[in-house]
Biopython code that builds the backbone (N, CA, C, O; Angstrom):
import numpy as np
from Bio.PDB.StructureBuilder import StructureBuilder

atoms = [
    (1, "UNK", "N", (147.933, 73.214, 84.338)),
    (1, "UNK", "CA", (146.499, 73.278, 84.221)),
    (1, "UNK", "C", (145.925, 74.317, 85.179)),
    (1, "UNK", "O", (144.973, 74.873, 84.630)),
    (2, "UNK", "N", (146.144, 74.773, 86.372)),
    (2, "UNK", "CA", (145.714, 75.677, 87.317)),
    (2, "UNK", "C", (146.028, 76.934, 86.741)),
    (2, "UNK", "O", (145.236, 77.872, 86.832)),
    (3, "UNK", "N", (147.252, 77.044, 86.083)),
    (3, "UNK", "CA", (147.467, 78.509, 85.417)),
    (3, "UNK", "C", (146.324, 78.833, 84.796)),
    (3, "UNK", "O", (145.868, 79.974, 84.876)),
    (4, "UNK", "N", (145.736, 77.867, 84.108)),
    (4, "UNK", "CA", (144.954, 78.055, 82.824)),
    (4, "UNK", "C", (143.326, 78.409, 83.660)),
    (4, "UNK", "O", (142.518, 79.126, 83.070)),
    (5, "UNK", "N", (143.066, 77.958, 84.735)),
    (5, "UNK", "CA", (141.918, 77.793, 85.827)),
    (5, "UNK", "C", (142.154, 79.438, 86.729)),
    (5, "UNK", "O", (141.193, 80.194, 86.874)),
    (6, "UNK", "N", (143.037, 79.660, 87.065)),
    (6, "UNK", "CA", (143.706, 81.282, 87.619)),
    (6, "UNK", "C", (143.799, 82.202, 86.576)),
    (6, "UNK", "O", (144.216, 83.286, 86.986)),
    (7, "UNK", "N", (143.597, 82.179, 85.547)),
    (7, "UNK", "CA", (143.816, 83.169, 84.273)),
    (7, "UNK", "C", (142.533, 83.394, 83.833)),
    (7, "UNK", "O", (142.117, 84.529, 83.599)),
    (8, "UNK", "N", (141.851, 82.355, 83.699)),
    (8, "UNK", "CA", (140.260, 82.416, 83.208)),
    (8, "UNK", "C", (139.665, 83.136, 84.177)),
    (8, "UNK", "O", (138.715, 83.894, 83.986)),
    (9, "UNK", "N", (140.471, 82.815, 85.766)),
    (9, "UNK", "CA", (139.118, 84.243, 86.728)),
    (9, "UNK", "C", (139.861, 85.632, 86.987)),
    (9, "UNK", "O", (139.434, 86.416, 87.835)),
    (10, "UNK", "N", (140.754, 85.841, 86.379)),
    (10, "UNK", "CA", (140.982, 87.135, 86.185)),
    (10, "UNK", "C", (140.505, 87.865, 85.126)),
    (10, "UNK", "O", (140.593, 89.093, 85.098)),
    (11, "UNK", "N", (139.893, 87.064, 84.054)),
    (11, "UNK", "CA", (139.156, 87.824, 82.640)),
    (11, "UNK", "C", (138.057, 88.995, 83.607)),
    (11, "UNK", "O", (137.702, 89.033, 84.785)),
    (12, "UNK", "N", (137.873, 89.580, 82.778)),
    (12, "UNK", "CA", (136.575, 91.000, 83.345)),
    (12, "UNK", "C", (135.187, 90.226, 83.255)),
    (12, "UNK", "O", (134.519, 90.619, 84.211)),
    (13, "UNK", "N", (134.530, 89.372, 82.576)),
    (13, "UNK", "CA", (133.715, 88.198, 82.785)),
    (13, "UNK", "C", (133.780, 87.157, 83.843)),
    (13, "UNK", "O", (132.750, 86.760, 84.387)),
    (14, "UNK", "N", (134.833, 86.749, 84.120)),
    (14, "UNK", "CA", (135.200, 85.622, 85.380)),
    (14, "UNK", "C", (135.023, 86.149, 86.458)),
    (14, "UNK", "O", (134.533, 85.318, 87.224)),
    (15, "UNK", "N", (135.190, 87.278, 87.013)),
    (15, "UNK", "CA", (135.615, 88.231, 88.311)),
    (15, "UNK", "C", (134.177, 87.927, 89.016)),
    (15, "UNK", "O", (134.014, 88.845, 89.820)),
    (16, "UNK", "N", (132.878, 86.893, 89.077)),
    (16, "UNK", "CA", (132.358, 86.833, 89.632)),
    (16, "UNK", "C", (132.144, 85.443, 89.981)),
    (16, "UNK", "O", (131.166, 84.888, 90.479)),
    (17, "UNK", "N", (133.507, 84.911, 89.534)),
    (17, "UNK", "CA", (133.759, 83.247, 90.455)),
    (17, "UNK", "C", (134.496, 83.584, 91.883)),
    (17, "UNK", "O", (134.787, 84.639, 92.446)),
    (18, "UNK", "N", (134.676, 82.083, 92.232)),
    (18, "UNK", "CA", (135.709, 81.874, 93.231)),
    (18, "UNK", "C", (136.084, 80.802, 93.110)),
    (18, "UNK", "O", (135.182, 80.101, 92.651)),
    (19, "UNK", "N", (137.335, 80.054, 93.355)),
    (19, "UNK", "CA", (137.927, 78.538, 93.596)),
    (19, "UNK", "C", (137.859, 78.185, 95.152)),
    (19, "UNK", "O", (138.494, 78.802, 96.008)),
    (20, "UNK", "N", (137.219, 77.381, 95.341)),
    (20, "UNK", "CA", (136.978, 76.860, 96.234)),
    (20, "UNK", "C", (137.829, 75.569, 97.130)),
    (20, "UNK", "O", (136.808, 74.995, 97.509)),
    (21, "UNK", "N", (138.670, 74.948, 97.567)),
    (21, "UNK", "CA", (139.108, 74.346, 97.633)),
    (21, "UNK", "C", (139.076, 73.915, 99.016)),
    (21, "UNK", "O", (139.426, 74.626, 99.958)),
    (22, "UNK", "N", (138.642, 72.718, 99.108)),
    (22, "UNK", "CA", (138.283, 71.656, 100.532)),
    (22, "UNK", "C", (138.549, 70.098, 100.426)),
    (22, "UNK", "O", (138.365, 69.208, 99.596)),
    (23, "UNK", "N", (139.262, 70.279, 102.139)),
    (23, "UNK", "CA", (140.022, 69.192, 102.537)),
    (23, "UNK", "C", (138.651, 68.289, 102.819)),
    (23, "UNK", "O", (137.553, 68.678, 103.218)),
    (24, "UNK", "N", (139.141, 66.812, 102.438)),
    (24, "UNK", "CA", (137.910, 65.755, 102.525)),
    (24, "UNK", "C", (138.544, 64.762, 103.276)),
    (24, "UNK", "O", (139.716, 64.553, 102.961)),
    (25, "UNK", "N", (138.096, 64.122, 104.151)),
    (25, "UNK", "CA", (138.861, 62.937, 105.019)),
    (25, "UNK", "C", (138.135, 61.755, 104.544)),
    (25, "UNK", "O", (136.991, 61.415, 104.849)),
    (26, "UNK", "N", (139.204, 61.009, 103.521)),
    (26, "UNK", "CA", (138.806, 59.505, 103.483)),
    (26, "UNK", "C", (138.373, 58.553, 104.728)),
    (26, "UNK", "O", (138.925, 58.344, 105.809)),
    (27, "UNK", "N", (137.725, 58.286, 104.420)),
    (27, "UNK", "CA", (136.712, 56.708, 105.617)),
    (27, "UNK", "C", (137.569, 55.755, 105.587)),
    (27, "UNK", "O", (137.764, 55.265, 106.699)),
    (28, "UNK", "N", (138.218, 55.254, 104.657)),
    (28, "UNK", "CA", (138.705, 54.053, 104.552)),
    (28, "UNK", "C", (140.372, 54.407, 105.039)),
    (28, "UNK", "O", (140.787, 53.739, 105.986)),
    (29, "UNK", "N", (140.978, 55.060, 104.643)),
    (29, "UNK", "CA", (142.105, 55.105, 104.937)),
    (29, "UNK", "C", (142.577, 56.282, 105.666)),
    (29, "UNK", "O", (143.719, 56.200, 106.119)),
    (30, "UNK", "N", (141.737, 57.665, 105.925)),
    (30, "UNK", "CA", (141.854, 58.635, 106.979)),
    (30, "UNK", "C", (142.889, 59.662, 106.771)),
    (30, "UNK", "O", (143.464, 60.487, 107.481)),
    (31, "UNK", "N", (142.924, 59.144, 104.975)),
    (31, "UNK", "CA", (144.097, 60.385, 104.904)),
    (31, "UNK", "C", (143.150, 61.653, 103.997)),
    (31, "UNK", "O", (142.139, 61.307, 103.386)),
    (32, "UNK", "N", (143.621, 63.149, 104.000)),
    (32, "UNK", "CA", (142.858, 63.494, 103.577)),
    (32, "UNK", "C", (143.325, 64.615, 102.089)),
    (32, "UNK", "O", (144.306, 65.342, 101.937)),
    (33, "UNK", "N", (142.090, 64.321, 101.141)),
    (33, "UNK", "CA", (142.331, 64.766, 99.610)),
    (33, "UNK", "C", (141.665, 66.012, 99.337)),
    (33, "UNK", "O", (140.682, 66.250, 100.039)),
    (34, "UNK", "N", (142.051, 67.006, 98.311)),
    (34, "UNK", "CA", (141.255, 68.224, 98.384)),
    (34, "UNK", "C", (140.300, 68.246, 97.086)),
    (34, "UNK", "O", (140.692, 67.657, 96.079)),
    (35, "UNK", "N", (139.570, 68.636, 97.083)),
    (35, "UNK", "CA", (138.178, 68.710, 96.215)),
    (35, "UNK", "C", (138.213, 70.628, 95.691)),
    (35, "UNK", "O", (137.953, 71.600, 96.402)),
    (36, "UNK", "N", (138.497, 70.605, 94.693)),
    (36, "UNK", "CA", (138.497, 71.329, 93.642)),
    (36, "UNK", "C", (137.079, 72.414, 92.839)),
    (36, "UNK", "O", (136.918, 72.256, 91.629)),
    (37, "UNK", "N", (136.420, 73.143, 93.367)),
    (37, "UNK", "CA", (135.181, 73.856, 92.804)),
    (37, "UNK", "C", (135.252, 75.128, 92.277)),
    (37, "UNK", "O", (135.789, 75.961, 93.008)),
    (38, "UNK", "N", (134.849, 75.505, 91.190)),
    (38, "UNK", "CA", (134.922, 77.078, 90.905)),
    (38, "UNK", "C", (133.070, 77.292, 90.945)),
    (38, "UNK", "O", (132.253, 76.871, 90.126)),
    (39, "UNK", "N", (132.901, 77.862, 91.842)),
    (39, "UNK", "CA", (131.420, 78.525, 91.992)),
    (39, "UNK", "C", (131.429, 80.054, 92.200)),
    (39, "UNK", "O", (132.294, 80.834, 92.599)),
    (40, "UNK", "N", (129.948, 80.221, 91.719)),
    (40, "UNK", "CA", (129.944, 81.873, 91.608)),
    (40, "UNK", "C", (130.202, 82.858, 93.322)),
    (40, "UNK", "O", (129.658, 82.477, 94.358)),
    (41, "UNK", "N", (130.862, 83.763, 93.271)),
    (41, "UNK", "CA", (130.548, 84.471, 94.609)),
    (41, "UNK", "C", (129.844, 84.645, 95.435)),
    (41, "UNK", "O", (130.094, 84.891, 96.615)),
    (42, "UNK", "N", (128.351, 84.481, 94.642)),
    (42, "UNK", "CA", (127.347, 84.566, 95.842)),
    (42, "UNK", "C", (126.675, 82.918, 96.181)),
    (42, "UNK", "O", (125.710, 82.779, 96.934)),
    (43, "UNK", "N", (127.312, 81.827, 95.542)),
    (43, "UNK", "CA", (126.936, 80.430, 96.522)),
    (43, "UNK", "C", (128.623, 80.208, 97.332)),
    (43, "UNK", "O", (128.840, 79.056, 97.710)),
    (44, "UNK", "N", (129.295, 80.829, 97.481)),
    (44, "UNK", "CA", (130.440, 80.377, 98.378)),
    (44, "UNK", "C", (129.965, 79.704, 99.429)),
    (44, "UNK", "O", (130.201, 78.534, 99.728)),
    (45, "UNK", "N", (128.954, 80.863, 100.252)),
    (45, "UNK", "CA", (129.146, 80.335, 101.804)),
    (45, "UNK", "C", (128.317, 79.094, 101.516)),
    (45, "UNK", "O", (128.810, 78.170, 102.163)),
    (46, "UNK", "N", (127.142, 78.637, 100.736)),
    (46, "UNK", "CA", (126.345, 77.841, 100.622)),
    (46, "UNK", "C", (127.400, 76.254, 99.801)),
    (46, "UNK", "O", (127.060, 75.071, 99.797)),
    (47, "UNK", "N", (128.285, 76.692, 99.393)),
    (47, "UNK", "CA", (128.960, 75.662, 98.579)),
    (47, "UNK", "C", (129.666, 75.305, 99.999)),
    (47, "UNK", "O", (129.579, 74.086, 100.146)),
    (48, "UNK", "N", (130.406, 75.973, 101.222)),
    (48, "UNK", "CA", (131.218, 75.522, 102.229)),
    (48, "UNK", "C", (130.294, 75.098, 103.276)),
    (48, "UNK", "O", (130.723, 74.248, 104.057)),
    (49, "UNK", "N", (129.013, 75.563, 103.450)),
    (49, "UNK", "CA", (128.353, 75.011, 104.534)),
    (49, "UNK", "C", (127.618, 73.036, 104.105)),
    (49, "UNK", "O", (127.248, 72.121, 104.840)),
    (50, "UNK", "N", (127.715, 73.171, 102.739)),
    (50, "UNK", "CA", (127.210, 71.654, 102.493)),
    (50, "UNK", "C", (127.870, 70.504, 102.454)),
    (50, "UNK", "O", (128.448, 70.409, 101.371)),
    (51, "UNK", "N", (128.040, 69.635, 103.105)),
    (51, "UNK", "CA", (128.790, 68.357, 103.566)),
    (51, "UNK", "C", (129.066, 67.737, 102.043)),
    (51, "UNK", "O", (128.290, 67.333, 101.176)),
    (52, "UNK", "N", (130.583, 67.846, 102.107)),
    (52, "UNK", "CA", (130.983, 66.815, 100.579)),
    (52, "UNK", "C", (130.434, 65.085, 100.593)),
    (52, "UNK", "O", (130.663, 64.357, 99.627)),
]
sb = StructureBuilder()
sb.init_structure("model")
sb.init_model(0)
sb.init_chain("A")
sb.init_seg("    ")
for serial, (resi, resn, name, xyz) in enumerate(atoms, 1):
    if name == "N":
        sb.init_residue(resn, " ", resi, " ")
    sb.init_atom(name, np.array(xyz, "f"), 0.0, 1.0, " ", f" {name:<3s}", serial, name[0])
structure = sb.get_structure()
């Protein structure tokens, strides 16, 4: 499935995403899971500065 998610942002249309990917620390058990986003280039820094 990621092939298919990495192929779509190499199209000449896609080239103005990014995948985003952030570590989240569970409350309950303290282990931690990653959270998955494709947002456009220019909300990156705004997608990493906002608390999951």
């Amino acid at each position: 499935m990621a092939k298919k998610v990495v192929a779509s942002l190499k199209k000449a249309d896609g080239k103005n995403y990014a995948k985003v990917i952030r570590a989240v620390k569970s409350e309950k058990t303290g282990a931690y899971t990653f959270r998955e986003e494709i947002v456009p280039m220019d909300l990156v820094k705004e997608t990493l500065a906002k608390k999951a």
